[in-house]
Each structure stands twice: as structure tokens, then as C-alpha cells.
C-alpha positions as CSV (number, residue, x, y, z in Angstrom):
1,X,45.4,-38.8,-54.0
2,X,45.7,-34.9,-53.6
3,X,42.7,-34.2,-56.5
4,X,40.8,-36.8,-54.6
5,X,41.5,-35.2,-51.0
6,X,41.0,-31.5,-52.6
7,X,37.5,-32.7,-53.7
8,X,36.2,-33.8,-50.6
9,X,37.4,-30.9,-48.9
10,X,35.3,-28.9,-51.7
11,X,32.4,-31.0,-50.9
12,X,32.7,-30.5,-46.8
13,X,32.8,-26.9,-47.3
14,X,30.2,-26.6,-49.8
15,X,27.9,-28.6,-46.9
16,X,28.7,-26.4,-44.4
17,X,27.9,-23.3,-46.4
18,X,24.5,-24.8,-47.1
19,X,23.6,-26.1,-43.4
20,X,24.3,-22.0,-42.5
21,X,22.1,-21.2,-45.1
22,X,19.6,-23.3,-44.0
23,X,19.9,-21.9,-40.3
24,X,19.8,-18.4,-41.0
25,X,16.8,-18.9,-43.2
26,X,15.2,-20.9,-40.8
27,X,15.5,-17.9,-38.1
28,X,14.4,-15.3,-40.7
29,X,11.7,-17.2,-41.0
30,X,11.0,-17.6,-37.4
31,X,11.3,-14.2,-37.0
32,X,9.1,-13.0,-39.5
33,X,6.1,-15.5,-38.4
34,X,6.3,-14.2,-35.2
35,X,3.5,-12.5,-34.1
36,X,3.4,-8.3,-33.6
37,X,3.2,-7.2,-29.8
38,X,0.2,-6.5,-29.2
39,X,-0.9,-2.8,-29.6
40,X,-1.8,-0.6,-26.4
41,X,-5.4,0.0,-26.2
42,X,-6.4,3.5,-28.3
43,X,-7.7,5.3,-25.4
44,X,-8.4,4.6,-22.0
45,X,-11.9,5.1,-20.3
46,X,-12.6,8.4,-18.9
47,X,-12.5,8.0,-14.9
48,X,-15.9,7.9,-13.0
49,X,-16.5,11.2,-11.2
50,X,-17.7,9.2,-8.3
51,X,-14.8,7.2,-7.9
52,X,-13.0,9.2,-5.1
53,X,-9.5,7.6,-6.4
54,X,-9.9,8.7,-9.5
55,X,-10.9,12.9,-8.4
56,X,-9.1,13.6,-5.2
57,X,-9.9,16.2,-3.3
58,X,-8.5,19.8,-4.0
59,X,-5.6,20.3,-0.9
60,X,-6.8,23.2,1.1
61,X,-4.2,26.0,0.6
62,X,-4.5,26.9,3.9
63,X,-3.8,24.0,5.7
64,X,-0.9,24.2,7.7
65,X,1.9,21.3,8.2
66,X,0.9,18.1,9.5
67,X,5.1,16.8,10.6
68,X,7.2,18.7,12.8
69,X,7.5,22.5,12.8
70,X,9.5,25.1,14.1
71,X,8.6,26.7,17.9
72,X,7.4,30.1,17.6
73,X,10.4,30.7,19.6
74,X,12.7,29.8,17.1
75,X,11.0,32.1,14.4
76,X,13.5,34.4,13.9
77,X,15.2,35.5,10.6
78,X,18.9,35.6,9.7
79,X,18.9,39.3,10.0
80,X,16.5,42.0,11.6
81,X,12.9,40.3,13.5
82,X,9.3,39.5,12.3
83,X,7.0,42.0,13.0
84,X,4.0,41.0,15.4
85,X,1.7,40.1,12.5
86,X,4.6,38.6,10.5
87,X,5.2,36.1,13.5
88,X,1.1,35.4,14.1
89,X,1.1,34.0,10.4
90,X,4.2,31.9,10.7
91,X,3.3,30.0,13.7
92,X,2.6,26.8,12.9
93,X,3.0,27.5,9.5
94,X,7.1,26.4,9.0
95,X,8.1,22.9,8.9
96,X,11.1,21.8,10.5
97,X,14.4,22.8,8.7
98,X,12.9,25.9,6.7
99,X,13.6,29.1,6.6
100,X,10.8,31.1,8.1
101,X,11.6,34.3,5.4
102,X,10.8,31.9,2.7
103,X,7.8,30.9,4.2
104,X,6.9,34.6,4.8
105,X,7.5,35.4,1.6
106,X,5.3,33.0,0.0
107,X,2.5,34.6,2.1
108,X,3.9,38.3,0.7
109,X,3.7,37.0,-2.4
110,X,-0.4,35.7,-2.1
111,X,-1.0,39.3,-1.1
112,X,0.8,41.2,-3.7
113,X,-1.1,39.5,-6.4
114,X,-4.6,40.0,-4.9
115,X,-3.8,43.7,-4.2
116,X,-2.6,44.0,-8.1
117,X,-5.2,41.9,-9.3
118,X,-7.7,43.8,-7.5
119,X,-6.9,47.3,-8.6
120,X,-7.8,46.3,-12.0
121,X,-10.8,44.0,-11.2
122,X,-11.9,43.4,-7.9
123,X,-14.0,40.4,-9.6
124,X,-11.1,39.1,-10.5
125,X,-9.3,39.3,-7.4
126,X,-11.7,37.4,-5.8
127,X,-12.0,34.9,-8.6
128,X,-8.7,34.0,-8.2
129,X,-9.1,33.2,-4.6
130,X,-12.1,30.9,-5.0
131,X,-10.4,29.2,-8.0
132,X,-7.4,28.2,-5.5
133,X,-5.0,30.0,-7.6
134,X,-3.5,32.1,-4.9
135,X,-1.8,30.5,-2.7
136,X,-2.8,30.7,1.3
137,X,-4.9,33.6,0.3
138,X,-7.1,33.4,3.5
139,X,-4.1,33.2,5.9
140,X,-2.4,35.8,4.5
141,X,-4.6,38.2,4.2
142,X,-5.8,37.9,7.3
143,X,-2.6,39.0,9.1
144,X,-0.2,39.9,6.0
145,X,-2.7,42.3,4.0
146,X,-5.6,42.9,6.2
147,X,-6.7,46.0,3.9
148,X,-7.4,43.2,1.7
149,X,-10.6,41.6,3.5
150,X,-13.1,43.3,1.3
151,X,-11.6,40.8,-0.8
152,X,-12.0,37.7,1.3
153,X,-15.3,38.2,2.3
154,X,-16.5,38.8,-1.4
155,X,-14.4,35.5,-2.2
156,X,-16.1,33.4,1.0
157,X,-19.4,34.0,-0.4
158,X,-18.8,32.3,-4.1
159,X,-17.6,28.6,-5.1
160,X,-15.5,27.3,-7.6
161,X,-16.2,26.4,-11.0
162,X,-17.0,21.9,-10.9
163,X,-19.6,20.1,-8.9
164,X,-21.1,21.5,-5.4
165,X,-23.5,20.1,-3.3
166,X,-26.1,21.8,-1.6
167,X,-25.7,24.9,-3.2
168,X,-27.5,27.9,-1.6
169,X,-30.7,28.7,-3.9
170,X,-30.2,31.8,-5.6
171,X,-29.1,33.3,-8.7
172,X,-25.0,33.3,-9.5
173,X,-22.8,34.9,-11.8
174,X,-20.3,32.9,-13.4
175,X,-16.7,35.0,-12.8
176,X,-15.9,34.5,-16.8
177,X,-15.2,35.6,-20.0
178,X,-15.6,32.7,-22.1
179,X,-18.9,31.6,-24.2
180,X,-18.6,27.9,-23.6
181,X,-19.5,28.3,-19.7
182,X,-22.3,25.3,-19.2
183,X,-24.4,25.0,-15.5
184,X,-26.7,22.2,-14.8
185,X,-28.8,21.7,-11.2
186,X,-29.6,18.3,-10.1
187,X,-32.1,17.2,-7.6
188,X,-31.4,14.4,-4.9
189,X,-33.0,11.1,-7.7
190,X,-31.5,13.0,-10.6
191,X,-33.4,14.9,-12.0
192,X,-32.7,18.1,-13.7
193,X,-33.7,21.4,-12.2
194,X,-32.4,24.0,-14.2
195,X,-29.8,24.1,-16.9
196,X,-28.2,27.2,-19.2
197,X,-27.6,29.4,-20.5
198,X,-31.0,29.4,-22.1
199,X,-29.6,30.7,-25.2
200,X,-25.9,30.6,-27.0
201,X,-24.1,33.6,-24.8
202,X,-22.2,36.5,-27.1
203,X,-19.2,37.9,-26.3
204,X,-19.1,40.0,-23.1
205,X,-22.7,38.5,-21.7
206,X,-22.9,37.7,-18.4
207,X,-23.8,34.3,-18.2
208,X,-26.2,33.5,-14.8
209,X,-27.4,30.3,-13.2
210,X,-30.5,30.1,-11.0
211,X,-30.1,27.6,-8.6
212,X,-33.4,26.3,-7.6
213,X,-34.7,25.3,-4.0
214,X,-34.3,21.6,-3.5
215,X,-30.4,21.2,-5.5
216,X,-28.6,18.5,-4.3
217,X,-25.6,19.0,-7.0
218,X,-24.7,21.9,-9.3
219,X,-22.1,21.7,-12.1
220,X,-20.6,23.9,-13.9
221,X,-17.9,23.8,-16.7
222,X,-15.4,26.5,-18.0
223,X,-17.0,28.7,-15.8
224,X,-14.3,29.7,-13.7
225,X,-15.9,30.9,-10.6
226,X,-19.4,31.8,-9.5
227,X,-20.5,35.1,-6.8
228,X,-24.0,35.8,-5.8
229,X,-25.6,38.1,-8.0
């Protein structure tokens, strides 16, 4: 009786062991038929320049807060006053729960750059203001730095490096250093006006564009910024 007993436990073990077995192979396999996720695509498609979602429009860094801001009454600092031309530029200028001396300061700021900038390279200086890489550089100027104007008006007369429409016909200088600057004119169908540089520019050319009579649309790449002639 006990050999006999002893057996069949052998035997209900040995069948459990092998309907495991059977299991876990049986998921392995499972596993391993099951298909790969699929892979992201290798790029996506470049966006359509005329798809307005796709190239918003460059904020003007002028442009003053559209919520609440504070009374000009209530432009006062912690300590000391705004001077006259101090107060003309914050007006309308803080928002709500700010600290008109930080907004001052970022004005300050905008006009301590084009001042260095413009002692080495008056170009430059006005480069950097068409480019959009000074911050509120017409505003504060205008009543932070007003020595500065020289500046301005050179800067109001140029346009940033991209696309423009209806550019004034003339001949521009592209506000850069690099070789790889590229310009092409486009007429209202299409067609292509004008297009350079002519020839493969060397180190420290000036690199021009003549912008026909009759351009609807003028690009430019790596060109930085472009000033009359």
C-alpha cells in the first residue's frame, strides 16, 4: 500500500511539473511571436512655409500688455521716484502685480547693449535691433537712451534676414559675416527676378542683393539682417 501510494504521488507531481512546463513555454512562445511595435516614422515632413500654424508670426517686442496693468499713479518704486522719462516708458508697459523697477530695468538693459554694441560697430548695433535680439529696443530708446536714435532710424530703414513682401527696390547689404548668405527675388506668378550672390563670396566680402522693381517676395538665408546700401 505505501510503495503503491508513494508512486502515484510521484506520478501527480511529475504531471504537474510538465503542465507548468508546458505553460511557460507556451507564453514564451507567445511572447516571442508577438509582433515588434511599430517603429516611429524616420523623419517628419518639413512644415509648409505657407501654413500660418506651422510659422507664427515673430511677437513684436514692443508691444505692450494686453491684461491688466498698473495705473501710472501707482508707478512708484520701493525706494527714491522714476524720473519723468522713466515714468513715460513704464506707462502701460507693467502688468498687474509687477515691479515697475524690473520692468525698467529690462528697458535699461536694451539700451546698455545697443550703446556697447554700437561703439564697436554701429552696423552691428543696428543689426541687432532689426534681428529682434534686443529686447523693446524702439521703446526704450526712445525715452530711456534717446542719444541712441541714430541707431533706430538706421535700424527702421533695414529688415530682417527670412521672407519679405514688397520689398522697396534697391540694392541691400546683407549685415553679415558668413559666406553661406543666399537671396532670391520673386515676382507676384513666381518667377524669379534676381538671385545671388553671382559668385561664391570670400571671407570678408560684402555680399549685396538688388532687389528689382516689381518683387512681390524676397528671401534671404543666413543672412542676418539687410540695410540699404
Amino acid at each position: 500500500m505505501h510503495v503503491r501510494s508513494a508512486t502515484a504521488s510521484a506520478a501527480l507531481l511529475l504531471t504537474a511539473a510538465l503542465t507548468l512546463t508546458g505553460c511557460s513555454s507556451s507564453g514564451d512562445a507567445k511572447a516571442d511571436a508577438a509582433p515588434a511595435s511599430p517603429k516611429p516614422p524616420a523623419a517628419s515632413p518639413a512644415p509648409d512655409p505657407a501654413d500660418a500654424s506651422a510659422s507664427p508670426a515673430t511677437p513684436d517686442p514692443d508691444a505692450k500688455p494686453t491684461g491688466p496693468v498698473l495705473p501710472d499713479a501707482k508707478l512708484t518704486p520701493k525706494t527714491g521716484s522714476f524720473k519723468e522719462n522713466e515714468k513715460k516708458y513704464l506707462s502701460g508697459r507693467v502688468p498687474e502685480k509687477t515691479d515697475p523697477a524690473a520692468v525698467l530695468q529690462t528697458g535699461q538693459e536694451s539700451c546698455q547693449r545697443v550703446e556697447r554694441t554700437a561703439k564697436r560697430d554701429k552696423d552691428a548695433a543696428a543689426a541687432s535691433i532689426i534681428a529682434g535680439e534686443v529686447t523693446g529696443a524702439r521703446d526704450a530708446i526712445t525715452f530711456l537712451c534717446p542719444d541712441q536714435k541714430p541707431i533706430l532710424a538706421t535700424a527702421e530703414k533695414g529688415f530682417a534676414d527670412g521672407s519679405r513682401a514688397n520689398p522697396a527696390p534697391g540694392t541691400y547689404r546683407a549685415l553679415t559675416q558668413t559666406t553661406t548668405c543666399t537671396w532670391e527675388a520673386k515676382s507676384k506668378d513666381g518667377g524669379i527676378l534676381a538671385s545671388g550672390p553671382e559668385t561664391p563670396p570670400k571671407p570678408g566680402d560684402r555680399i549685396t542683393a538688388a532687389i528689382p522693381a516689381g518683387t512681390a517676395t524676397f528671401t534671404s538665408t543666413n543672412c542676418y539682417a539687410w540695410l540699404p546700401a
